[in-house]
C-alpha positions as CSV (number, residue, x, y, z in Angstrom):
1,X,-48.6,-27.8,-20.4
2,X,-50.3,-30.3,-22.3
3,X,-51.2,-28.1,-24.9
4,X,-47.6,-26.9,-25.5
5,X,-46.2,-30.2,-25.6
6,X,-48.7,-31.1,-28.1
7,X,-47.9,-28.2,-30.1
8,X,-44.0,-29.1,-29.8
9,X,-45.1,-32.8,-31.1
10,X,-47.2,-31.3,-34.5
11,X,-44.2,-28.7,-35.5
12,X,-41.9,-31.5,-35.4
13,X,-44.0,-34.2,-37.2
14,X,-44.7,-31.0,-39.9
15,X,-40.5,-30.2,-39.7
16,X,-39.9,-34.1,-40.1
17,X,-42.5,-34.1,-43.0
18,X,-41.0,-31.1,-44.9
19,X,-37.4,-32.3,-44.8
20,X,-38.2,-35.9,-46.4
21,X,-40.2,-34.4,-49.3
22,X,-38.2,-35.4,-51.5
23,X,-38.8,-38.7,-50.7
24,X,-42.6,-38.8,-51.4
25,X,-42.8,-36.5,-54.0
26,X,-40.7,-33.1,-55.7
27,X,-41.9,-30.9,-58.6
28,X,-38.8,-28.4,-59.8
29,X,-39.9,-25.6,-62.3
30,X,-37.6,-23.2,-63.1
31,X,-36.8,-20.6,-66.2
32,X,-34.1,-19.5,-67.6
33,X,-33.2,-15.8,-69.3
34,X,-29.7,-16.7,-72.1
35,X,-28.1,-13.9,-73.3
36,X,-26.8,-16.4,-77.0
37,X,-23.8,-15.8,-79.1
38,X,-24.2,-17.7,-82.3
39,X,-21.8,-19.1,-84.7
40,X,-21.4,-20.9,-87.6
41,X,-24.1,-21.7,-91.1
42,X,-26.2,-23.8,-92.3
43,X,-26.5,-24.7,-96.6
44,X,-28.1,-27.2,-98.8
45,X,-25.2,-29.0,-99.2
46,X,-21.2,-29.7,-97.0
47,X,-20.2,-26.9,-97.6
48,X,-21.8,-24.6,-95.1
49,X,-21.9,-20.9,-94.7
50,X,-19.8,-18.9,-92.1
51,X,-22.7,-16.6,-91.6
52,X,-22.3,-13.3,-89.0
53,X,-25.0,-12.9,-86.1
54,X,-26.2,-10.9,-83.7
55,X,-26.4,-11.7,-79.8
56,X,-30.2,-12.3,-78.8
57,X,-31.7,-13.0,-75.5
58,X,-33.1,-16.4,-75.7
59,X,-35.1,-18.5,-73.0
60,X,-35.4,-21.7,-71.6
61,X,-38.3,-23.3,-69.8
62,X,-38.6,-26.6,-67.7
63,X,-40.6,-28.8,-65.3
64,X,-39.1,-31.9,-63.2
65,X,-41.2,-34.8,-61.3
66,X,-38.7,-36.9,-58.9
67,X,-40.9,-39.6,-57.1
68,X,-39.5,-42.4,-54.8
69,X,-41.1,-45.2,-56.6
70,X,-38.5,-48.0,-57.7
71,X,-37.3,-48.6,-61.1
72,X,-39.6,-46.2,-62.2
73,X,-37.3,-43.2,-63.9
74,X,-38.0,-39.5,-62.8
75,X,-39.1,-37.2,-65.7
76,X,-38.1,-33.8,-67.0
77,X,-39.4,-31.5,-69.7
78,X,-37.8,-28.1,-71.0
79,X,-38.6,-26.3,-74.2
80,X,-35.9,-23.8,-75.3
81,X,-35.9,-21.2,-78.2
82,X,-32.5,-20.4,-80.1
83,X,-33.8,-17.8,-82.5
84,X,-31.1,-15.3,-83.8
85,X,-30.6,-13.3,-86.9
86,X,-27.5,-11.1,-88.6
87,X,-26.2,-9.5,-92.3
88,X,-23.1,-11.2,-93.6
89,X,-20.9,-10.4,-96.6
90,X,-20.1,-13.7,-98.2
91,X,-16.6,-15.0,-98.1
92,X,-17.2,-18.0,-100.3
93,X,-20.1,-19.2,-102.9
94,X,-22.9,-21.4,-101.2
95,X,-26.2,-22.8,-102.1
96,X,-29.4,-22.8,-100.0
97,X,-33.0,-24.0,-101.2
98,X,-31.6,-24.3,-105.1
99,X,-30.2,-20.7,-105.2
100,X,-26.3,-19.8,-105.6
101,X,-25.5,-16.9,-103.2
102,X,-21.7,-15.8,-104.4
103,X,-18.9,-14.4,-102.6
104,X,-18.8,-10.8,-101.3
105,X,-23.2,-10.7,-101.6
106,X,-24.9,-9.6,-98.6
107,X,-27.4,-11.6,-97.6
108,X,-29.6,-11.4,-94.1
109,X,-30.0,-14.6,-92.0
110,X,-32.7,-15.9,-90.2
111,X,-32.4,-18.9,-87.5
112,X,-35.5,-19.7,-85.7
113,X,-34.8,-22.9,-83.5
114,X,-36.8,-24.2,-80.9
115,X,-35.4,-27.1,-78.6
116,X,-38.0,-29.7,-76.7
117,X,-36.4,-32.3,-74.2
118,X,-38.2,-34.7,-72.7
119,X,-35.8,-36.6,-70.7
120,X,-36.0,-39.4,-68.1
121,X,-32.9,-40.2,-65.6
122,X,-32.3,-41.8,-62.3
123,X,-30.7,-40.8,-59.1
124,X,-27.7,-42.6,-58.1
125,X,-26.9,-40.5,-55.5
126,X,-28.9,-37.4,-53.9
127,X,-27.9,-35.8,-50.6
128,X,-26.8,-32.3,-49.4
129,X,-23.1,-33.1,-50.5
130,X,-23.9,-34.3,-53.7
131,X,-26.5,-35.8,-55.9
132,X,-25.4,-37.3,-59.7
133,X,-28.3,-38.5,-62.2
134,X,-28.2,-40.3,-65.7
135,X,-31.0,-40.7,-68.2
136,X,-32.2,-40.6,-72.0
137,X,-33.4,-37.5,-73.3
138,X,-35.4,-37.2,-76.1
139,X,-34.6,-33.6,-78.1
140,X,-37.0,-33.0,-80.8
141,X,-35.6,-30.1,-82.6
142,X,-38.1,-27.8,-84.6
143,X,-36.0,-25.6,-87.3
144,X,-36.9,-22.7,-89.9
145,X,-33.9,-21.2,-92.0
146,X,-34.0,-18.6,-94.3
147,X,-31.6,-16.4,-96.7
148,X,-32.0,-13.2,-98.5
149,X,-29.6,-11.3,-100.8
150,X,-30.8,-7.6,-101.1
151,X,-29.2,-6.8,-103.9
152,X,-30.4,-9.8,-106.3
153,X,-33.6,-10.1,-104.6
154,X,-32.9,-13.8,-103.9
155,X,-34.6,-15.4,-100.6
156,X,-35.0,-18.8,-99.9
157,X,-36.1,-21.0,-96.8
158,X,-36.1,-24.2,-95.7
159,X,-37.5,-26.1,-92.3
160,X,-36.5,-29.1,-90.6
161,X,-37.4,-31.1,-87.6
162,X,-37.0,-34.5,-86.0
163,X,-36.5,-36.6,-82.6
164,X,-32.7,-37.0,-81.2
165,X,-32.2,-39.6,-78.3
166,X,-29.1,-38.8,-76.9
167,X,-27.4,-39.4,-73.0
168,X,-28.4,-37.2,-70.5
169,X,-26.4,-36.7,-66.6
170,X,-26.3,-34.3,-64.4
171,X,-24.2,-33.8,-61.1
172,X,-24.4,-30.9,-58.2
173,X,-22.0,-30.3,-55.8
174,X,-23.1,-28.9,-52.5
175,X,-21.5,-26.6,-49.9
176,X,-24.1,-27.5,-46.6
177,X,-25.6,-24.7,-44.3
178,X,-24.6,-22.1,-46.8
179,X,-27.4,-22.3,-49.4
180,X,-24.4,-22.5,-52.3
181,X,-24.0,-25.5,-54.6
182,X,-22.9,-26.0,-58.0
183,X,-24.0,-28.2,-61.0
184,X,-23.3,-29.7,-64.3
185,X,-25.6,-31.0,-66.9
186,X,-25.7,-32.0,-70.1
187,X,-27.4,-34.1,-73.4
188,X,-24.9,-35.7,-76.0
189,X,-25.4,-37.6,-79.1
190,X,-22.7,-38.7,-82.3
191,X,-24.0,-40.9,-84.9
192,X,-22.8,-41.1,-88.5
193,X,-21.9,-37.1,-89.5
194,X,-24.4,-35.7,-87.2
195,X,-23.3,-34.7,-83.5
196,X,-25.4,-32.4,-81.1
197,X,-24.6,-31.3,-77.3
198,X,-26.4,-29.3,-75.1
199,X,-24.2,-28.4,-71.7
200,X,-24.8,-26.0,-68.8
201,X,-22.9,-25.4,-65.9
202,X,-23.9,-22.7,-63.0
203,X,-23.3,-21.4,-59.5
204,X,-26.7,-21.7,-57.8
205,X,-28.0,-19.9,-54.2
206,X,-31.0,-20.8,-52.1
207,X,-32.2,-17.5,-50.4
208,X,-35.7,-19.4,-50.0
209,X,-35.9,-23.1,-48.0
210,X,-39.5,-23.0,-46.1
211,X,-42.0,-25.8,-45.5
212,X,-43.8,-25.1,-48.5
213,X,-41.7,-24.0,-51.3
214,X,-37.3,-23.2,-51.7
215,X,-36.0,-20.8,-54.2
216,X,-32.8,-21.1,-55.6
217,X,-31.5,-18.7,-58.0
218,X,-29.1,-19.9,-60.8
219,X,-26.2,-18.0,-62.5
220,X,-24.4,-20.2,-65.7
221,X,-22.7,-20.7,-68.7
222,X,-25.2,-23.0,-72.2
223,X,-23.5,-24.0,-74.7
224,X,-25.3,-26.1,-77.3
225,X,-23.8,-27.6,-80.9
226,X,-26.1,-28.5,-83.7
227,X,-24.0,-30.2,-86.7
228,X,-26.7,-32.2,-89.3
229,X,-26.1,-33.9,-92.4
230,X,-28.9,-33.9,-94.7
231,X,-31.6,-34.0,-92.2
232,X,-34.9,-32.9,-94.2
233,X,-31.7,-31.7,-96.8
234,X,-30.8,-28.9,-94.6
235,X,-26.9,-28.8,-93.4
236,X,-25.7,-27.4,-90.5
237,X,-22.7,-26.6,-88.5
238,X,-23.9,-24.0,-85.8
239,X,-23.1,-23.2,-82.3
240,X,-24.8,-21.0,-79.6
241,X,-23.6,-20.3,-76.2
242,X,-23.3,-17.5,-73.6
243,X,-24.1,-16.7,-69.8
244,X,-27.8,-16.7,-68.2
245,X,-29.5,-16.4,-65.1
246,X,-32.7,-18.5,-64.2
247,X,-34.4,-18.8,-60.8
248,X,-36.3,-22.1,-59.5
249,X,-38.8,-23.1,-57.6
250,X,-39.2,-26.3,-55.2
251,X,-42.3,-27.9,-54.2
């Protein structure tokens, strides 16, 4: 009797433990698989390109700490690639690295982005109904552009890269005992002529919740904007968004 009582009294010290985790301690890892419509140019100068691309599969990669130590902001870090490439028959004249590309040349495109946050937000609120965060997020964007017109035998390239602070929240709506919940997140920055967004928003289902690690899977909507003005004396107005699906994991 003794022994079964005891028994009963570790499960629900362990049970107890397990459902206040969050409150000593949480690491989120999760990845992402973004099926990425692109739109939009980039040029040397204003006037920008409306260059033609093809959808690529893109992917997005991130790690979260949430702690329960005051005043002390949690910390995120994700690292995602917007690479994409496509043939377009010019519809205007434009200029990239010190070459004139005319109207009706066909040039190929090459866009190789890659996207690091590292962002660091508070909980305001964070129960089973609903949790809402705020932050600052660092984005340092790493860029390589490049043009080539077949027929004149023209290329030309240019790279880019830099550090955008820009607001970060996030909210998630929970349905309770069902494993369903829904969230919104998003980065946003407008200064001078430059104005860059990154938003997601997603359906999400835990088919995992055990004492030592949940799974939740993740099906969504990314859009992001990139629209620079002279930055390293590359020009952009470009867009990429499109569904995914990502699982993560909770320790």
């Amino acid at each position: 009797m003794k022994k079964c009582l005891l028994a009963t009294l570790v499960g629900c010290a362990l049970f107890s433990a397990s459902s206040h985790a969050d409150t000593i301690a949480g690491v989120y890892a999760g990845a992402q698989v973004w099926q990425t419509d692109t739109s939009g140019g980039f040029a040397d100068n204003s006037s920008t390109a409306d260059f033609n691309f093809e959808d690529e599969t893109n992917t997005a990669l991130y790690v979260a700490f949430e702690h329960p130590l005051p005043f002390v902001p949690n910390v995120k870090i994700g690292h995602t690639t917007l690479d994409n490439s496509g043939t377009t028959t010019l519809n205007t004249n434009f200029t990239f690295d010190g070459d004139l590309y005319t109207a009706e040349s066909q040039i190929d495109t090459i866009v190789e982005l890659d996207a690091t946050d590292i962002i660091l937000y508070y909980e305001l609120f964070d129960n089973d109904l609903i949790s809402f965060d705020v932050g600052l997020n660092a984005k340092y964007i790493d860029g390589a552009f490049s043009v080539y017109d077949t027929a004149s035998d023209t290329q030309g390239s240019g790279d880019f890269s830099g550090v955008i602070p820009m607001v970060y929240s996030k909210v998630q709506v929970g349905l309770p005992f069902t494993g369903l919940a829904a969230y919104a997140e998003g980065s946003y920055l407008s200064f001078d002529d430059h104005e860059l967004s990154d938003y997601q928003v997603a359906v999400t289902y835990s088919f995992i919740e055990s004492l030592a690690v949940d799974m939740t899977l993740q099906v969504g909507y990314r859009k992001v904007t990139v629209d620079i003005e002279d930055l390293d004396d590359i020009y952009a107005d470009m867009e990429f968004d499109g569904a995914f699906a990502g699982l993560e994991v909770h320790f």
